[in-house]
TORDREN-579111 format. One record per residue (C-alpha): residue in one letter; x, z, y. Coordinates in Angstrom, 2 decimals. Each point is the difference from the previous one (the first is absolute). Example, Ala and Ser with C-alpha at 12.3 -4.5 7.8 and 13.67 -1.06 7.14 Angstrom:
<pts>
<a, <12.30, 7.80, -4.50>>;
<s, <1.37, -0.66, 3.44>>;
</pts>
This chain:
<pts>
<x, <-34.56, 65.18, -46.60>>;
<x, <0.64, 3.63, 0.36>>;
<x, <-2.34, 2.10, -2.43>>;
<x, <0.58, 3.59, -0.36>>;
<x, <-3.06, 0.89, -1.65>>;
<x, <-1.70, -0.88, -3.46>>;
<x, <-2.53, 0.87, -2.55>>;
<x, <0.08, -0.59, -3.37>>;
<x, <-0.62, 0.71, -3.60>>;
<x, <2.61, 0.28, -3.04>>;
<x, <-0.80, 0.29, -3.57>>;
<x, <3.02, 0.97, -2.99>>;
<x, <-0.46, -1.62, -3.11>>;
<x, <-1.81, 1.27, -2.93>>;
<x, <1.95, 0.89, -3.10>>;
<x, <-0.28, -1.82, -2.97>>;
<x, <-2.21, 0.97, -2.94>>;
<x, <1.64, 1.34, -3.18>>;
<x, <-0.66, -2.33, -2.96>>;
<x, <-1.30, 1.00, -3.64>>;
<x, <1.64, -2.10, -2.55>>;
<x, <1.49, -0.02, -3.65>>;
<x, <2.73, -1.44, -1.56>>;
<x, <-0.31, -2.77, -2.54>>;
<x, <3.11, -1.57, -0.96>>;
<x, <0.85, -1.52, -3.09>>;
<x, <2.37, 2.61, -1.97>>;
<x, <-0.74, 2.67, 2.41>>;
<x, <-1.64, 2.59, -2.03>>;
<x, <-2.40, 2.65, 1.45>>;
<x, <0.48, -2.06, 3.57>>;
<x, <-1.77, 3.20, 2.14>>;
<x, <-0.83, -0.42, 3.70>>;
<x, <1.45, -2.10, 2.31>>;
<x, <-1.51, -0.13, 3.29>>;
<x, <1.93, -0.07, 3.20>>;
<x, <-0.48, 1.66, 2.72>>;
<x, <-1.09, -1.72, 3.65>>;
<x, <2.45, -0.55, 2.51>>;
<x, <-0.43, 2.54, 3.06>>;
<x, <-1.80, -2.21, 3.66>>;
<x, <2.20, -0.51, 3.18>>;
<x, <0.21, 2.09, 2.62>>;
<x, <-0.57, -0.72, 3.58>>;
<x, <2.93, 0.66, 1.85>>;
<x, <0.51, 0.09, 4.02>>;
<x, <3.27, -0.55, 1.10>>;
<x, <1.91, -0.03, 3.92>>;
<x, <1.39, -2.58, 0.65>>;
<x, <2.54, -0.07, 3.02>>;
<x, <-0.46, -4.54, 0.75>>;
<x, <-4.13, 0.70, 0.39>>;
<x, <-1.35, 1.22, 3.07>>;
<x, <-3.39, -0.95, -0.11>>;
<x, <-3.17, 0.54, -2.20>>;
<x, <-0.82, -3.69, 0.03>>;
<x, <0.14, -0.60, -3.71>>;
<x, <-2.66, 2.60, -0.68>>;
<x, <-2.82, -1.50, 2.35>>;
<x, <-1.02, -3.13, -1.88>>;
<x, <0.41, 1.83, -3.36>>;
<x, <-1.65, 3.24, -0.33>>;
<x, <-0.26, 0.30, -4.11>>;
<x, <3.24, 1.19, -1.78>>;
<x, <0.24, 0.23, -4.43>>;
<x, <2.72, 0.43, -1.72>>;
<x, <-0.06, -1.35, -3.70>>;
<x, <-1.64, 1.84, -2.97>>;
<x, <2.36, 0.73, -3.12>>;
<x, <-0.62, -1.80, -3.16>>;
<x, <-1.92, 0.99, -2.85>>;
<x, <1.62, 1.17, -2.91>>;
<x, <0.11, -2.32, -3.53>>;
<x, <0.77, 0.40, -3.36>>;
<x, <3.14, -0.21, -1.71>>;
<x, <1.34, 3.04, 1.63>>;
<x, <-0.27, -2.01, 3.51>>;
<x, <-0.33, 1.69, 3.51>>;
<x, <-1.39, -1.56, 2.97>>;
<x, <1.66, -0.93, 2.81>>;
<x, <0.21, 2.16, 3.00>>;
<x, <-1.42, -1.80, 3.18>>;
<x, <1.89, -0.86, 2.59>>;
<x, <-0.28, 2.34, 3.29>>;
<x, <-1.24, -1.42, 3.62>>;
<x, <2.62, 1.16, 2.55>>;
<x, <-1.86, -0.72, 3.61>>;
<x, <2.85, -0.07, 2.50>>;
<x, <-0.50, 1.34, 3.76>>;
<x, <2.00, 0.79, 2.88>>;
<x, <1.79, 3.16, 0.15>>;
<x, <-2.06, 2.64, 1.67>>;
<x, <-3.00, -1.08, -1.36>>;
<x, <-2.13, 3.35, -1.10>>;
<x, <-2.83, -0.24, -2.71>>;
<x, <-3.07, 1.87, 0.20>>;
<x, <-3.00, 0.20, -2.08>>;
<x, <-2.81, -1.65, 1.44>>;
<x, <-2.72, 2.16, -1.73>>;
<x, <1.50, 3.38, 0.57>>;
<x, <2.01, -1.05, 3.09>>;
<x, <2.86, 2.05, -1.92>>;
<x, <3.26, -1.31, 0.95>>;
<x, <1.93, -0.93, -3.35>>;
<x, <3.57, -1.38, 0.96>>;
<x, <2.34, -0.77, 2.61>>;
<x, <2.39, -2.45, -0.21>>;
<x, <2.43, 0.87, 2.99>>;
<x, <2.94, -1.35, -2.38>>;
<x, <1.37, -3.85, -0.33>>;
<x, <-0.47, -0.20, -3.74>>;
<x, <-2.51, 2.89, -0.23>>;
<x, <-2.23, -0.20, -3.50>>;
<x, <-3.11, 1.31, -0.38>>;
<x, <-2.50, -0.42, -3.19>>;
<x, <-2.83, -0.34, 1.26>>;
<x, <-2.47, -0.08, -3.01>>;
<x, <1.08, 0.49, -3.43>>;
<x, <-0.49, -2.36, -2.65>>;
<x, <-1.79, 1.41, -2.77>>;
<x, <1.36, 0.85, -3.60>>;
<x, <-0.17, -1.81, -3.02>>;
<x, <-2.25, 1.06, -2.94>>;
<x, <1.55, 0.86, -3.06>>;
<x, <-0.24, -2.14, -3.31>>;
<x, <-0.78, 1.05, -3.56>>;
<x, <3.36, 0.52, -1.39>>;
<x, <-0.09, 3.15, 2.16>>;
<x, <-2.70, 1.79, -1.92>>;
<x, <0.89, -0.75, -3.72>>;
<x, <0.16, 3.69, -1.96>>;
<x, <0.36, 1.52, -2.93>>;
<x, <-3.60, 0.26, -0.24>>;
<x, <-0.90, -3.09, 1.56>>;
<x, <2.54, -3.44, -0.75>>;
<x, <-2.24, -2.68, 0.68>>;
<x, <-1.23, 1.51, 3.51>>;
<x, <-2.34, -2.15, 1.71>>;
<x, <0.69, 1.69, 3.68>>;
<x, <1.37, -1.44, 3.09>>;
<x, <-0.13, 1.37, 3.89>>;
<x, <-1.08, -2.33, 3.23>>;
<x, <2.06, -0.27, 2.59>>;
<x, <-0.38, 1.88, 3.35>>;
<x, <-1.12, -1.76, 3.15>>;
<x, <2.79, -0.31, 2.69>>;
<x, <-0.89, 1.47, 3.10>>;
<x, <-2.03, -1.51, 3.00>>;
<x, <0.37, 0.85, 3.98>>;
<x, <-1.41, -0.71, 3.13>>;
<x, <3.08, 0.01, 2.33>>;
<x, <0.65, -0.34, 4.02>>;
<x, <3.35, -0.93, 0.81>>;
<x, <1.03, 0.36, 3.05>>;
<x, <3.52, -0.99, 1.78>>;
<x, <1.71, 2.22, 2.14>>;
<x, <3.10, -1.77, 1.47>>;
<x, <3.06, 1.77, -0.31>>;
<x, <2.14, -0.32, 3.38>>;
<x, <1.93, 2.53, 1.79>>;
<x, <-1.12, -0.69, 3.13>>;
<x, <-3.27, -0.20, 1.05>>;
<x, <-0.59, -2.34, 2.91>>;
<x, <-2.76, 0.71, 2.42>>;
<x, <-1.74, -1.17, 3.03>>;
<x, <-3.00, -1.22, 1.67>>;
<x, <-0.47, -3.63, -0.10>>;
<x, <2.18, -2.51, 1.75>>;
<x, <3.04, 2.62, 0.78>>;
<x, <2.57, -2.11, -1.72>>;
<x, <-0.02, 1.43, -3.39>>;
<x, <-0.04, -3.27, -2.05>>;
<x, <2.80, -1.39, 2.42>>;
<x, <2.15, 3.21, -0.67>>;
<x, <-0.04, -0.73, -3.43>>;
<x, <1.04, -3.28, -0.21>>;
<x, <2.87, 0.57, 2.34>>;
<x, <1.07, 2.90, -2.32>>;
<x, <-0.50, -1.34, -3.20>>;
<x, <-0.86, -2.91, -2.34>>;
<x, <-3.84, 0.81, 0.69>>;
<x, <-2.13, -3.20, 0.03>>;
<x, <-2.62, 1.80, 2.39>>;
<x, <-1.99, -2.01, 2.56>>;
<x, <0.85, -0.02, 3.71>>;
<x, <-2.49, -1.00, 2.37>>;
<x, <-1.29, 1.30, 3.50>>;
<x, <-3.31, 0.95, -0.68>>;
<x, <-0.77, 3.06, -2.21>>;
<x, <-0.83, 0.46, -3.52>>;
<x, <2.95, -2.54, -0.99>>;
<x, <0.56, 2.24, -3.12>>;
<x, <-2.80, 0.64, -2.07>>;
<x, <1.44, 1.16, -3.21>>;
<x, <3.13, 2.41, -0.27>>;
<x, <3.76, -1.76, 0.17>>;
<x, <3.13, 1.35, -1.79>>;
<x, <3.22, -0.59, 1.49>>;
<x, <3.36, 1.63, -1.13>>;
<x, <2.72, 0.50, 2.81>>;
<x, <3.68, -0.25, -0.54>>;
<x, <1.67, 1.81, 1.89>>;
<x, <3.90, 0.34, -0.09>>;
<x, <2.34, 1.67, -2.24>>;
<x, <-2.35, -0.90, -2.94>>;
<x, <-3.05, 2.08, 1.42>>;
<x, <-3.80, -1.43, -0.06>>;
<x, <-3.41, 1.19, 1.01>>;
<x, <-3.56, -0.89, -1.69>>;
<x, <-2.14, -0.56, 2.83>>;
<x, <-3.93, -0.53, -0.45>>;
<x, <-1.82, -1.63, 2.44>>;
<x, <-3.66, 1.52, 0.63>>;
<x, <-2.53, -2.02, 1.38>>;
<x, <-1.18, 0.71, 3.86>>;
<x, <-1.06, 2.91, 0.03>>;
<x, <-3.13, 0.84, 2.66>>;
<x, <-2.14, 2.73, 0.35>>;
<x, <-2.85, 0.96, -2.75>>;
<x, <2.60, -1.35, -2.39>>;
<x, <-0.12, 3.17, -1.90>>;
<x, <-3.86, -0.59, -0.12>>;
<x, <0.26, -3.82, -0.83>>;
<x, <0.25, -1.51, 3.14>>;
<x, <2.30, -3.09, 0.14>>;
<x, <2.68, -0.52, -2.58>>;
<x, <1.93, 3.51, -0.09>>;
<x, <-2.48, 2.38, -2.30>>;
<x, <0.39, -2.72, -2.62>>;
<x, <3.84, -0.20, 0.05>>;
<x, <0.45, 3.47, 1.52>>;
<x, <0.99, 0.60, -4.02>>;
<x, <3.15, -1.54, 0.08>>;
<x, <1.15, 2.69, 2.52>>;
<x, <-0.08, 2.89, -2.17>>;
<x, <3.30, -0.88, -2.32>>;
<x, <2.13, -0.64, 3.24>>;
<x, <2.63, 2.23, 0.48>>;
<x, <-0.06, -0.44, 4.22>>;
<x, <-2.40, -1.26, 2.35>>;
<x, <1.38, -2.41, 2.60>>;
<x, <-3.09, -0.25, 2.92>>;
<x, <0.41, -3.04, 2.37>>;
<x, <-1.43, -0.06, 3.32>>;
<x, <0.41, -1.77, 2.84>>;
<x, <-1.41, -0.40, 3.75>>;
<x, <0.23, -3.68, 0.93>>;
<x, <-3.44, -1.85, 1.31>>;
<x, <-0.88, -0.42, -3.35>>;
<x, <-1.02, 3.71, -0.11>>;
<x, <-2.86, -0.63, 1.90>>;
<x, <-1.49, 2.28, 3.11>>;
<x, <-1.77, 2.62, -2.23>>;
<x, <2.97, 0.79, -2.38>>;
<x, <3.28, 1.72, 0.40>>;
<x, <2.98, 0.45, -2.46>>;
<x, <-0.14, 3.53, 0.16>>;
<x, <-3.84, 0.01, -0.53>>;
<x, <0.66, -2.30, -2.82>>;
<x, <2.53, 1.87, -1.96>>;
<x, <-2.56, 3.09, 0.15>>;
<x, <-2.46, -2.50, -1.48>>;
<x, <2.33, -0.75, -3.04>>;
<x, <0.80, 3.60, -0.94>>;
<x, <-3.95, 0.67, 0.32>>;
<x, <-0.92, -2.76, -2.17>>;
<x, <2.87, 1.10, -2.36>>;
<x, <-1.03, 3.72, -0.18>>;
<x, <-4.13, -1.34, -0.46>>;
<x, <1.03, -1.91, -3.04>>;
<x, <2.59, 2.18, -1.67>>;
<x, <1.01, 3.35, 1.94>>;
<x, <3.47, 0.10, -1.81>>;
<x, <0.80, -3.46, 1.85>>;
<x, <0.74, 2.01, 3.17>>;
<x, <2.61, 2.33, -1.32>>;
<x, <2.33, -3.38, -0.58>>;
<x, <2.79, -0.51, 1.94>>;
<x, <-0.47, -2.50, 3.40>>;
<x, <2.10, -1.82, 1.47>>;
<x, <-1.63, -1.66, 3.19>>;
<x, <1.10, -3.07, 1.38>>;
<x, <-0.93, -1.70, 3.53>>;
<x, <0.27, -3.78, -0.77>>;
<x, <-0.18, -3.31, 2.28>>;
<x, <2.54, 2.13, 2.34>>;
<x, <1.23, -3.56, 1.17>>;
<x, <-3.13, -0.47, 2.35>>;
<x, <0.09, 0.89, 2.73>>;
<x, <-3.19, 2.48, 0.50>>;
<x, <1.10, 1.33, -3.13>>;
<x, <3.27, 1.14, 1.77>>;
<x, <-1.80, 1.49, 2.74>>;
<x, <-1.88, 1.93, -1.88>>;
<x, <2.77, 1.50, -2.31>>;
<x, <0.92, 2.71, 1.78>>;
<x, <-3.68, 1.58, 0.39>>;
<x, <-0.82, -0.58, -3.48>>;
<x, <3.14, 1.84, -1.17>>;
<x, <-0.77, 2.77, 2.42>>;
<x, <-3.54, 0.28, -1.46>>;
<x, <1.43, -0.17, -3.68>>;
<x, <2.79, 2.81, 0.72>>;
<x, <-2.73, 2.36, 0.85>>;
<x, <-1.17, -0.53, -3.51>>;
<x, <3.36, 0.72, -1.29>>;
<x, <-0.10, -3.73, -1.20>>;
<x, <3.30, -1.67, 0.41>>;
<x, <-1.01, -3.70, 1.35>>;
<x, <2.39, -3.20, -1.88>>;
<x, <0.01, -3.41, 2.01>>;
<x, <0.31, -3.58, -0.92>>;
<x, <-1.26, -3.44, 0.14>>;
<x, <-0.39, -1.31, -3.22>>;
<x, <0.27, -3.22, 1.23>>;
<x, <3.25, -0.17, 1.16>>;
<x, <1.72, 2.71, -1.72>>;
<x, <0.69, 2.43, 2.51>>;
<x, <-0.14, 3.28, -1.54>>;
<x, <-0.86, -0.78, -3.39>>;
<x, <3.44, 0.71, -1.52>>;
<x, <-0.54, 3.72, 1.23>>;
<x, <-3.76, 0.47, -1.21>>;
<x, <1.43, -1.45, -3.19>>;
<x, <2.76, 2.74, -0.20>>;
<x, <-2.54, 2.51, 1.19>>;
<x, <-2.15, -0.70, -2.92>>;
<x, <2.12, -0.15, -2.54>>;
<x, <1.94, 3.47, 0.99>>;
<x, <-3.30, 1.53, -0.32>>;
<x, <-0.94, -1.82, -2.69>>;
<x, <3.18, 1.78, -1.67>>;
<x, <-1.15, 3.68, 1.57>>;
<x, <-3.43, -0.47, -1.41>>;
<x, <0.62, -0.94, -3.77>>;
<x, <3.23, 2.62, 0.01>>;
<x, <-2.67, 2.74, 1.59>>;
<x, <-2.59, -0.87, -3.04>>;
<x, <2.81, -0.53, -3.08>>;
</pts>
């Protein structure tokens, strides 16, 4: 089950309380103080890690505490510290405060730490306070409470291609051709209902993250269907890679160059930066027939846009090495233009 959302609660340990005792020992003259001190309370920690993608764990338990630190006892003793509770999510998870809506960390970063509440600090003991004046004191300190949040976390998939399209246009069956993508293929629409990852190798030791988004329709950026609740993932991707095609499963009242303006409008409604990424667009299904006869016109209509028109059919591979090379040389251009 894909989850990329959760709410929950984390709570550090409290520190130990400093003890007040005094040393009696047979032959130990004048024994003094000798409480300990309490051990310091575990931490919550959040950390990325790169073999999650999903926020599964975190839906059936929503209640995180990490372990309070001993008290201190006599005979000079310290507690124990307690141990820390390291919650481990997938990389590109960010953390935001529910209360404040604040965000508070984001771990874009296979092995990324973050401490998210910290544990609280043990009191000190007696044999801390013994003066001159005073060598029997009768004084020891609490320990602190460890801290307490109300967190979101929320996954943003790291790929570095974004893969886009209304429903049905062959999205799911590009990516298993391409990659090692366990995405379903069927011919009726809304086959994928949660976002795939698929990693491309391409020769010469190259490889491309690719993210699969849901079907896009539109009103996605205003809920409708599944895009405005995946539309997220987009906005990490390096490149967006827009499929359409213009076989009978179009329908009579769309057309793929109606439908790519759809997708940058939806884009632009949910997050106006989404529409300065680079686009590559790419006319699938060009093994049927109508879609062949329709090429020409649709490249025509793109050109006057100043869009440059890619096309393959996913199915059989015709074309797909060369959208593959397309992406990943501007893959290249686009993280050289931003290092």
């Amino acid at each position: 089950m894909f989850i990329d959302q959760a709410n929950i609660e984390v709570k550090a340990g409290d520190g130990g309380h400093g003890c007040i005792a005094f040393r009696r020992e047979a032959h130990v003259p004048h024994g003094g103080p000798a409480g300990g001190d309490g051990g310091d309370g575990g931490s919550v920690i959040v950390q990325a890690d790169s073999q999650l993608n999903t926020l599964l764990d975190f839906k059936f338990k929503k209640h995180y505490k990490a372990q309070r630190g001993e008290d201190g006892r006599g005979k000079d003793q310290y507690g124990k510290n307690g141990e820390s509770c390291i919650l481990h999510v997938p990389v590109g998870t960010i953390i935001t405060n529910n209360d404040t809506d604040l965000l508070i960390a984001d771990l874009d970063t296979p092995h990324m730490h973050y401490v998210l509440a910290q544990g609280g600090i043990g009191g000190r003991g007696n044999i801390h306070f013994k003066r001159p004046y005073d060598r029997a004191p009768r004084q020891a300190t609490q320990g602190t409470e460890g801290e307490f949040f109300c967190v979101r976390f929320t996954l943003k998939l790291i790929a570095q291609v974004g893969l886009l399209g209304f429903p049905n246009v062959g999205k799911s069956t590009f990516l298993s051709q391409i990659s090692n993508s366990q995405t379903k293929v069927a011919d009726y629409p809304f086959t994928t209902i949660a976002p795939s990852l698929g990693v491309v190798a391409l020769p010469d030791d190259r490889d491309l993250v690719v993210v699969d988004i849901p079907g896009i329709i539109e009103g996605a950026a205003l809920g409708m269907g599944l895009g405005h609740r995946f539309l997220q993932h987009v906005e990490r991707t390096k490149v967006l890679l827009h499929l359409i095609e213009a076989s009978d499963f179009t329908g009579p009242d769309r057309n793929p160059v109606a439908d790519l303006k759809i997708l940058n409008k939806e884009l632009k409604q949910y997050n106006p930066s989404l529409i300065n990424k680079p686009q590559l667009v790419v006319l699938n299904k060009i093994d049927l027939p109508q879609t062949q006869a329709l090429q020409d016109s649709i490249r025509r209509e793109l050109a006057e846009q100043n869009i440059p028109l890619f096309t393959m059919s996913a199915a059989t591979g015709v074309g797909v090495r060369n959208v593959l090379e397309a992406l990943y040389h501007l893959v290249q251009t686009t993280e050289t233009s931003e290092s």
